[in-house]
Phi, psi and omega in degrees: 000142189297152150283140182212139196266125178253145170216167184253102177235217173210296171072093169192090335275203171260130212241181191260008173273322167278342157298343150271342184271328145250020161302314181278300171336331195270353200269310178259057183139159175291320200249121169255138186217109215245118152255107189265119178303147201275232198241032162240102182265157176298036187224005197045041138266163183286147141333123192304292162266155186289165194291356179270335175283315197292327185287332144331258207329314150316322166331276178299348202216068173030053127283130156312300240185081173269107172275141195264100168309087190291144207304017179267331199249294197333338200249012192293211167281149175299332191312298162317298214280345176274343181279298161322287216271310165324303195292000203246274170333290189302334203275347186263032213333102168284162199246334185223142148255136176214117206240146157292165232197126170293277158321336196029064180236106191292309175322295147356274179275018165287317219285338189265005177286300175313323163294308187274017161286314183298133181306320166343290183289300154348289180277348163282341198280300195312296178327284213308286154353254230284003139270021165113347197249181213275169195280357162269331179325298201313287150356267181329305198294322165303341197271318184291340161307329201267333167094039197259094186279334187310120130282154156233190197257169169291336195289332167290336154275359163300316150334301197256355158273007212246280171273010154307284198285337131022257164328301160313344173227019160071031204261157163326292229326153192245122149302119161223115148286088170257125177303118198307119179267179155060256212245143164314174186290321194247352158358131139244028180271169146245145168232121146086358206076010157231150193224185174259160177294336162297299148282011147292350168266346194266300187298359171269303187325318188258039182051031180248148192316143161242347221296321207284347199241003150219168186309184141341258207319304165336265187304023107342284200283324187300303168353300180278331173302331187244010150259006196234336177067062177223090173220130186268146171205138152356300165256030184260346189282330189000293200307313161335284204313298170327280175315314141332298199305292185324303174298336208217067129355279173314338211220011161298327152341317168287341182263127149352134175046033148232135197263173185308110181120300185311302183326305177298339204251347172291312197280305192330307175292326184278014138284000177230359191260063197288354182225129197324293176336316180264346180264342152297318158302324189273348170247359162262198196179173179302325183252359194231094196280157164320323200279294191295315194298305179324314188279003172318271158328309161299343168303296158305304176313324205255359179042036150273112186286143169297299181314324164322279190290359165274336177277342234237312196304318197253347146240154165269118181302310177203172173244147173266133163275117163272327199170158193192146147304160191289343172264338169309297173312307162326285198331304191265013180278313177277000167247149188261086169224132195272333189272017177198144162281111209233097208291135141232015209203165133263325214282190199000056146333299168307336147288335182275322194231148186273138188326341174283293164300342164304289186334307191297294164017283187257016164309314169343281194277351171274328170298321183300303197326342174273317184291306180279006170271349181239355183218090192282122182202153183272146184256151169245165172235002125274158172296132185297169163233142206205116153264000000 
């Protein structure tokens, strides 16, 4: 059986710094197998286009094999989200994950997972919370309590959650760090022909050219997405989110990444807020970051509860195949594993899976269906095939 290599993505979109990334990813195994976030990201947004385009397009520009990170894990914390895309990967067994990396240093962020595993740090990370600030504040101030000089960039510590959940699931899997070239993560600079998907999203919104920063096939779609004005954004759902909040008053509490308290100042502003913008000022704080407050939100839209997602930490309920190359499809002809269900099909679902995952499921796809009432796409139910 081919070797095959795992990465963790978004692809939103997909730019040539990710056409690079699986290039070097193509350096340790035959087969890359792309755990992609669905039509939701971990910054708690809609996704610019929907998963079924990005996932062609991973497709077309040398991914084997895209699996969908489904929106229980996709819209977390790095900590889920990285426990969620591990837990996958490993059950597709991969012999490497291979993540970009400020440092590309693997050594570096085992050794700093391993720290932050030690109760020391545990319990100053804690202190720090419970006296209000938001978790890299929180984050930072331990490092500097503990006399701990390394800051790291986002992608290392992604990185390092990455090799955390590892550990947690007890897996092989080898850590490969490569180092990010050219542009940073919230980067909007370009080098070179790569730029980050964060500044290819603010320059398509402010009409500017992109052709140099990403493949073809890409710059296709965005092309037609942004003659059809089919681009998802945040504050196009309000009216959703506004309406969740009102109606279910009562049961906000219960949703994920909301503390104690947060619920009143949520229903407030969106009784007094008819447009996102004034009502988004009004629900951040000191303690509540742009990242956490978006994932609030999304939260709410999506009806995901903390209990849900304490069950969701410690199994992976099932895997979606979005789509595989003719070698990828060899791949999964051939691998065996009984402890997990691995979908290329919905049909007789319900034979396939036991009812706590059927829930998750379709929790899932009633989240695209929401997704696809404010950004319209067709949906499949088989896997692309790209030959």
């Amino acid at each position: 059986m081919k070797k095959s290599v795992g990465i963790v993505v978004e692809y939103n979109p997909f730019h040539n710094g990710h056409k690079y990334h699986c290039l070097r990813a193509k350096e340790y195994g035959d087969i890359v197998i792309a755990v992609m976030s669905g039509d939701y990201v971990q910054r708690g947004e809609p996704a610019f286009i929907d998963r079924w385009s990005r996932a062609e397009l991973a497709l077309k520009n040398g991914i084997d094999i895209v699996v969908e990170l489904p929106v229980f894990y996709s819209t977390q914390s790095a900590e889920i989200f990285a426990r969620g895309a591990v837990g996958i990967l490993n059950l597709l067994n991969v012999e490497r994950i291979v993540f970009g990396s400020e440092t590309g240093d693997s050594e570096k962020l085992i050794k700093r997972g391993e720290l932050e595993e030690q109760e020391e740090f545990k319990t100053e990370l804690k202190k720090q919370l419970k006296e209000g600030h938001s978790y890299p504040t929180a984050y930072s101030n331990t490092l500097t309590t503990l006399n701990i000089k390394d800051e790291l960039e986002s992608n290392d510590i992604l990185g390092v959650e990455y090799i955390k959940a590892l550990k947690f699931w007890k897996s092989k899997i080898e850590a490969v760090a490569v180092k990010r070239e050219k542009s940073g993560y919230y980067s909007e600079d370009i080098r070179d022909g790569i730029a980050s998907a964060t500044g290819i999203r603010k320059k398509i919104q402010s009409g500017e050219e992109i052709k140099d920063v990403v493949p073809r096939d890409t710059y296709e779609v965005l092309k037609e997405s942004l003659e059809r004005n089919r681009f998802a954004k945040l504050q196009s759902f309000y009216p959703l989110i506004r309406h969740r909040i009102l109606l279910e008053k009562k049961n906000l509490h219960k949703i994920q990444d909301i503390e104690q308290g947060y619920e009143n100042r949520l229903y407030e502003a969106a009784v007094s807020c008819k447009d996102f913008e004034g009502f988004f000022e009004k629900i951040k704080s000191k303690r509540y970051t742009q990242g956490r407050v978006q994932r609030v939100l999304i939260h709410i839209l999506l009806g995901i509860e903390k209990k849900q997602t304490e069950r969701v930490k410690e199994k992976i309920p099932y895997i979606r195949v979005l789509g595989f190359t003719k070698d990828g499809q060899n791949y999964l002809k051939k691998l065996k594993n009984e402890e997990i269900k691995i979908l290329t099909s919905l049909k007789n679902i319900q034979k396939s899976l036991d009812k706590e995952a059927l829930d998750l499921l379709e929790q899932n796809e009633i989240a695209s269906k929401i997704y696809a009432m404010i950004n319209p796409y067709e949906d499949r139910k088989i896997p692309i095939i790209i030959k």
